[in-house]
N, C-alpha and C positions, 0 to 999 in steps of 0.2 A: 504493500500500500504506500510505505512513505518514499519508497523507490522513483513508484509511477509518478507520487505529488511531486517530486524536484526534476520530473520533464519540464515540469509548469514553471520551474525555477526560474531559470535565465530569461522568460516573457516576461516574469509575473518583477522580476528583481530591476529592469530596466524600467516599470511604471512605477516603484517605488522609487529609485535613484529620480527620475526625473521630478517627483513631489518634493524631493530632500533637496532638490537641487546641488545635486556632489558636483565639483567642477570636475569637466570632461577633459579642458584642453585651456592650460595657462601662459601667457607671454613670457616670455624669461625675462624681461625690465619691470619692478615696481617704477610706478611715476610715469608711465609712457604715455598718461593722459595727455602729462603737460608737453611734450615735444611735437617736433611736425615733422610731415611725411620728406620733405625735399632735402630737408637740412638733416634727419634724424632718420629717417628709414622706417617710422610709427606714424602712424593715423591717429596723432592724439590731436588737443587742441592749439596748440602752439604759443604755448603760454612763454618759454621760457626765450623766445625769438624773438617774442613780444616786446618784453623785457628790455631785447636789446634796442631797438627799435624808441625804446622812452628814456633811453641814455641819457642823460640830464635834464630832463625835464620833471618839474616837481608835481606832487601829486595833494589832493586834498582826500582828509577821512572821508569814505564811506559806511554806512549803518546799511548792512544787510541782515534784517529780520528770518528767521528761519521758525518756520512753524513745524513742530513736529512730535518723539514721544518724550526728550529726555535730552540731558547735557552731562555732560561731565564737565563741570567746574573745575574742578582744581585739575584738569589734566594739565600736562605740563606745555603740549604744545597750542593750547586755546587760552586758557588764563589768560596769558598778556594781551588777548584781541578783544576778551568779553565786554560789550558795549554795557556802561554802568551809566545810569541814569543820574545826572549832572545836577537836580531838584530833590534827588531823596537821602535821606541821612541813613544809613546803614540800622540795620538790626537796633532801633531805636521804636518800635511799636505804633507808629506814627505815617499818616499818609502825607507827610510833607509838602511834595506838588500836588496835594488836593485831585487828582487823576481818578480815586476810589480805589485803588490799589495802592495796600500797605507796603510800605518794602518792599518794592517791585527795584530793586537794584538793577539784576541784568536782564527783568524779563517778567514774566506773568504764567502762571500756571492755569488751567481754566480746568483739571482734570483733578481738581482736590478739596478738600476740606480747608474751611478758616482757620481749622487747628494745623495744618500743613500736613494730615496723611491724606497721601495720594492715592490715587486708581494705580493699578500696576495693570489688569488688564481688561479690556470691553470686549463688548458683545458685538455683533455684526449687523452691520443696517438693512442690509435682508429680509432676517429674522423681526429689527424692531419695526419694520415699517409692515410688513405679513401680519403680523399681529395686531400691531397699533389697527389699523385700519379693516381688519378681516370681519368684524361687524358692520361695519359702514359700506363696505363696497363688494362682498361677498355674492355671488348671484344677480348684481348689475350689469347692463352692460351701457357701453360706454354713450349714448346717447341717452340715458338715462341721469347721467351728469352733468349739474350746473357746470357752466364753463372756468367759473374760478375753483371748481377742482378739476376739473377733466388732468389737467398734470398729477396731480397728487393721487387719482385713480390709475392713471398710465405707471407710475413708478408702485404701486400697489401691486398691477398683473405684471412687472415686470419680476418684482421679489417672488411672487406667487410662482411663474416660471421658471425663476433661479434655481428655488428650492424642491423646487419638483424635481429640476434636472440634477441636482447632489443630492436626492434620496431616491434618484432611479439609478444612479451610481453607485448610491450604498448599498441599495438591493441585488445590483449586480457582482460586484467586487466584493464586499465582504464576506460571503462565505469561502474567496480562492481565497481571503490575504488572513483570514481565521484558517483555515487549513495550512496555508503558506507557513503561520508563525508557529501551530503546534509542530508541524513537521521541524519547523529551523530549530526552536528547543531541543527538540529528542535528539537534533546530530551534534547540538550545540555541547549537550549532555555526556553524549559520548564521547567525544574530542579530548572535552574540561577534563571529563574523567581519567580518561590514559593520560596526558599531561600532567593530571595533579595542580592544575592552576587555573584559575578563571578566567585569565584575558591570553588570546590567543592572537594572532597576524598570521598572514600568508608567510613568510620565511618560516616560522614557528611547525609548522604544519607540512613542508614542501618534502618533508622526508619521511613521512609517514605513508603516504600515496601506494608502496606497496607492501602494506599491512591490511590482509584478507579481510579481518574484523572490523575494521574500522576504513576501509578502502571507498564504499561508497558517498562515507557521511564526510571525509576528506574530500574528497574530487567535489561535494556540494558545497563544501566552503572555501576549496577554489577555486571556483566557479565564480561564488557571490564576490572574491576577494581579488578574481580577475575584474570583473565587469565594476568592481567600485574605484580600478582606475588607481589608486591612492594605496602604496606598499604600504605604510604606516595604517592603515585602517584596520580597527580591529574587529575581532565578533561582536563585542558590546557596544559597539559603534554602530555596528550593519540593525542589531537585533532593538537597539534605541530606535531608530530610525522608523524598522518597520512597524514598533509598538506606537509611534508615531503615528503615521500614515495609517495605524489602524483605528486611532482614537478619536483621530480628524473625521472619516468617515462616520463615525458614529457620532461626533459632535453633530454631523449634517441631517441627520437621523433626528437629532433633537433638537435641532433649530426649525423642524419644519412642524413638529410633535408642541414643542412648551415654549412658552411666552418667556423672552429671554428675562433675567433679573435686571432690575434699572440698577447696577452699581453706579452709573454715575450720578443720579440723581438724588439715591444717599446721601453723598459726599459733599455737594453743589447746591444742594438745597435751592435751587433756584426755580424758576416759574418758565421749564423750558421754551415753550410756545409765544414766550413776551421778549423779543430782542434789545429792550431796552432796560426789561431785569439784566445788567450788565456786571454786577461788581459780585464776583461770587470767584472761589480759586484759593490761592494763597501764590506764595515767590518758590515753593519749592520746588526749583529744576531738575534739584539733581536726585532723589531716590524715588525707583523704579524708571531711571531715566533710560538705563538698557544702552545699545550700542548706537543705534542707529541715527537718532538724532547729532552724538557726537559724531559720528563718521562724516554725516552730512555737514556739519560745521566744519572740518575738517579739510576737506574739500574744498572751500569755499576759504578759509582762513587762518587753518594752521600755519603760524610762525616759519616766514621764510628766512633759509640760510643761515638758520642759529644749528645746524648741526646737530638738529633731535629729528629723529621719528621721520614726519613729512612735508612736503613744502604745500600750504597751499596755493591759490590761484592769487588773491587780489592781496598786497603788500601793504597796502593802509585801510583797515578795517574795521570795525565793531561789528560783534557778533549779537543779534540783539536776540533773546531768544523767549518764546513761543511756546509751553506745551500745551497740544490739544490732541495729539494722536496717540495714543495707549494703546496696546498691544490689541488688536482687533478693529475696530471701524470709526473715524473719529466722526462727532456728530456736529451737524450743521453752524449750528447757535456757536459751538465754539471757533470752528475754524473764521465764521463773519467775525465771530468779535476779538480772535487773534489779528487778524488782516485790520482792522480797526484802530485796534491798539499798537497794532508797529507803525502804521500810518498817522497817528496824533504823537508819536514817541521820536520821530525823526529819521524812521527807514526807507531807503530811499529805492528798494528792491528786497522783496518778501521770497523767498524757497518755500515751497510747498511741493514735497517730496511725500504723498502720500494720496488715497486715493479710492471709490469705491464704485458699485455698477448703479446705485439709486442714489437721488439725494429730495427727499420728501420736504427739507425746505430750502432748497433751491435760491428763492427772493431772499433768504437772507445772505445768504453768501451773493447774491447778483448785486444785491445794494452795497453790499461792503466792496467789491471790483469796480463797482461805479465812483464810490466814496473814495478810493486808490488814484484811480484815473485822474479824476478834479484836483488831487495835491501830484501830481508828478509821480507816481510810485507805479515801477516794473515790479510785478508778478508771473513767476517762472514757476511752472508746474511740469511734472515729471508723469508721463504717456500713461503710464503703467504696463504690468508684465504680463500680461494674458495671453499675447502673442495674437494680439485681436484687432479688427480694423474698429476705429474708433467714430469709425464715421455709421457703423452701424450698430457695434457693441456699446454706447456709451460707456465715458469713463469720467466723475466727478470729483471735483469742481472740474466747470470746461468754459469757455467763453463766449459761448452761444447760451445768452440771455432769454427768458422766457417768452419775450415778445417777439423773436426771431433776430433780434438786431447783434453784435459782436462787441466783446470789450474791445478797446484801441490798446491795452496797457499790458496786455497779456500774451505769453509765451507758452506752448506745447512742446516738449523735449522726448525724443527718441533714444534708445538707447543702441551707440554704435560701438560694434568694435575695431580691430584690427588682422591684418594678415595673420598675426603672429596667434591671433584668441581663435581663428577658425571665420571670420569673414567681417565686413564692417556693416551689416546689420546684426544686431545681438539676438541671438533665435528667441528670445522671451519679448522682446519690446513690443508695446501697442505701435500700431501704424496708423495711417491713412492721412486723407486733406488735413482732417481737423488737427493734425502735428504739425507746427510748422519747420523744424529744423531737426537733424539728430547734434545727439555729442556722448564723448566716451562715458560708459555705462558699464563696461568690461573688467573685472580684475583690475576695481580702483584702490588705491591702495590710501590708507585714512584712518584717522585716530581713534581708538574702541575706548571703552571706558576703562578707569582705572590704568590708565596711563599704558595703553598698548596700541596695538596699530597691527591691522588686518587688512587683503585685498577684499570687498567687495562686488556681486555683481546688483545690476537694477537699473533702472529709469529715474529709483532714487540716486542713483549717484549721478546718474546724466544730470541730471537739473541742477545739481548745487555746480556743477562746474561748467552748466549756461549761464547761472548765477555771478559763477565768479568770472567768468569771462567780459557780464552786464558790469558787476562792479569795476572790475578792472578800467573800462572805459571809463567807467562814470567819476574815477579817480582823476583819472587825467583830465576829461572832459569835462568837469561837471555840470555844464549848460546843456546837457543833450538831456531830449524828453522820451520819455518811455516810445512815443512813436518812433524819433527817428531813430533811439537804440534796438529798436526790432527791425528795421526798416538797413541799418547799420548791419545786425547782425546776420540777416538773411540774403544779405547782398556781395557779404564777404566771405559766405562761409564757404571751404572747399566741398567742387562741385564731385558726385562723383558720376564717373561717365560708364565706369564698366555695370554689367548687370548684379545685381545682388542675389541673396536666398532670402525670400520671402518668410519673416518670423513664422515660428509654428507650419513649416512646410517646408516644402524642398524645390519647388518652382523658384526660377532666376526672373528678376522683372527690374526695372529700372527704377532707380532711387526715389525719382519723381512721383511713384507709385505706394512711397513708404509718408513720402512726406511732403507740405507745399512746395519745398523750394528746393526739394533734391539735394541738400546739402548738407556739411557735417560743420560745426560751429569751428570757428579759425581762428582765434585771438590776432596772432602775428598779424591776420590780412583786414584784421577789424581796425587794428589799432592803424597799417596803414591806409586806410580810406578815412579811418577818426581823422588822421593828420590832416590830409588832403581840404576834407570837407570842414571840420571846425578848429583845427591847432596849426595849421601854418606858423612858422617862426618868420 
């Protein structure tokens, strides 16, 4: 029996790898975001040509707001960038600049209690909007609905649909990856056993292979320890993985089944539905802050040339920071009143590296983009990784307002990579019109919490390093408006002419086809048209 189940192995191991996202295929340069193809021999973005290029010319601070889950503060290569709000007195109990946020030093928290415990992780918008609304809209149809909901009924059957299609997944797949996982125990069992030790590797094992008793359940976890690509991977590693992958399923099982628990609304005690109940949070950044938001800071403004860690993109910066994304779905109310609050705080370009399939209030975040627009303020949002055309998968926040009209102020970021990663479309990245540029998303390499530094892949990292390429300009330039820095960066960015691989498929189609401008973002070629058109000496 458990013979036959590990035929099922190597199908059943490559649909889990791809959930875990194991990297397949790595560049040999950390850093190759920031170099360019002509000078450097990488498809990064050409930061550090740039560079050369603004050879004595001086630069003013830029405040780049970064909405996202979490900071690491005292990391060693962010600390010196952290924008510290110039009106408020430290850890003194007091709202000084009168803002409604206490000791909001580097930033505002929207995902925690006034006593400062935070959410570490949320529920998914899916699940809250199938719910919220499964009384109100359940067995309507859509002519049935006043027009000022007809959206909020559309994104109702869109959840509806979601969740149908991950519990027709889990009906499917879970009984091979419940069979899959007693079977990986029983050889996991046998292995441990002759060894006499719990964690096992491929080297570990490569000599056992012809040992009659234990010959099968070997060749099955060389098998799994081939295809994970990664010598250093162990059994505890594979078997986390697929207990993983198996709990996720079963999460989706119960997001379609039970009405998810409002942990944020615990914690925030505010009057969701009222976007003017505004003052609710606390200042703390940093616990349950996780990796992600620091990576993304990172990116965008780890400390150049001091010989730690990483460099990042823009050399005079403030990191203004933002939590509203907690592990799971961030909701509406907050990400409007984070883009709000970096916009009254002096941010002068927002990252918003996060991202979901519904957004049931919508108007609020469209007013808080329009609120951005009227003060000068670029917002760079990241495609997301679905590997889906977004022109008919929706992916939220987007820039198509509910009246049909477009922000002006607003960026869609693809995630590209390089020859060296296996091609310059990244096979995860959303596509279509509504993207308007790519940039590296590849094995980006960026500061993790507690003072370390890991490669990355994602769309989130695409964005903070359109971001820091926006800043970069806006250092130098700082009279350019979020129009003509889109208008800037879509006109310089390197074109690419050969065909690509179509994300989540294997068709070649032309770049033009992933994104509006066929392009992959270029600093060096931004900065010189910047010269050209607004810095002549």
């Amino acid at each position: 029996m458990l013979k036959k189940l590990f035929q099922f192995v190597l199908l059943q191991l490559c649909f889990v790898a791809a959930f875990a996202q194991l990297p397949v295929v790595k560049p040999p340069l950390k850093g190759w975001h920031l170099l360019n193809y002509q000078q450097d021999g990488y498809f990064g973005a050409g930061v550090k040509e740039a560079y050369e290029l603004l050879a004595g010319r001086k630069s003013t601070t830029v405040v780049i707001a970064v909405i996202d889950s979490g900071i690491d503060t005292l990391h060693e290569d962010l600390k010196p960038v952290l924008w510290t709000n110039p009106k408020e007195i430290p850890s003194n109990g007091k709202d000084d600049d009168g803002n409604g946020y206490t000791d909001d030093i580097h930033g505002w928290n929207f995902c925690g209690a006034a006593n400062g415990e935070n959410m570490s992780v949320n529920t998914h918008e899916i699940a809250r909007v199938y719910h919220r609304w499964k009384l109100t809209f359940e067995e309507k149809k859509e002519s049935d609905i006043p027009a000022d909901k007809k959206f909020l009924f559309q994104q109702w059957k869109r959840s509806e649909k979601l969740l149908n299609k991950q519990y027709e997944a889990y009906v499917k797949n879970y009984p091979n990856i419940e069979e899959f996982s007693s079977g990986l125990q029983t050889t996991n069992r046998l292995v441990t056993t002759y060894l006499n030790k719990p964690v096992f590797s491929k080297p570990a094992i490569a000599y056992l292979q012809k040992t009659d008793s234990l010959g099968w359940a070997v060749e099955v976890w060389m098998d799994l320890f081939t295809k994970a690509t990664d010598s250093t991977v162990t059994n505890t590693a594979i078997i986390d993985e697929v207990n993983t992958y198996k709990n996720n399923l079963f999460a989706n099982k119960q997001r379609m089944e039970d009405e998810p628990i409002d942990y944020r609304g615990v914690l925030t005690k505010d009057k969701y539905e009222d976007i003017h109940d505004s003052i609710y949070g606390n200042n703390n950044l940093y616990d349950h802050a996780g990796n992600h938001g620091t990576h993304v800071s990172g990116i965008i403004g780890a400390v150049r040339n001091n010989n730690i860690g990483v460099d990042g993109i823009v050399d005079n910066v403030r990191i203004m920071f933002i939590r509203a994304v907690p592990g799971g779905d961030e909701h509406d109310k907050d990400v409007a009143l984070g883009i709000r609050y970096a916009v009254d705080n002096g941010a002068k370009i927002i990252n918003m590296s996060f991202g979901k399939p519904v957004s049931p209030y919508k108007q609020m975040v469209d007013d808080a983009v329009k609120y951005a627009a009227l003060r000068g303020v670029l917002l760079v949002h990241g495609a997301g990784n679905d590997g889906q055309d977004v022109d008919d998968e929706p992916f939220f926040p987007n820039p198509v307002f509910l009246d049909g009209s477009r922000a002006t102020n607003y960026l869609t970021i693809g995630a590209s990579g390089d020859y060296s990663t296996g091609g310059l479309a990244a096979p995860f990245s959303n596509y279509g019109k509504g993207v308007d540029i790519f940039a590296p998303g590849v094995y980006i390499n960026s500061a993790t919490f507690g003072n370390g530094y890991e490669p990355y892949d994602g769309t989130s990292m695409a964005s903070p390093v359109a971001a820091g390429v926006a800043g970069l300009i806006k250092s130098y330039f700082p009279d350019i408006t979020p129009r003509q820095m889109i208008d800037l960066l879509l006109k310089s960015g390197s074109e690419v002419k050969e065909p690509v691989t179509i994300p989540g498929g294997d068709k070649k189609v032309n770049m033009l086809q992933l994104c509006s401008s066929g392009k992959i973002i270029n600093a060096y070629e931004a900065v010189k048209l910047a010269i050209d058109l607004y810095g002549k000496k």
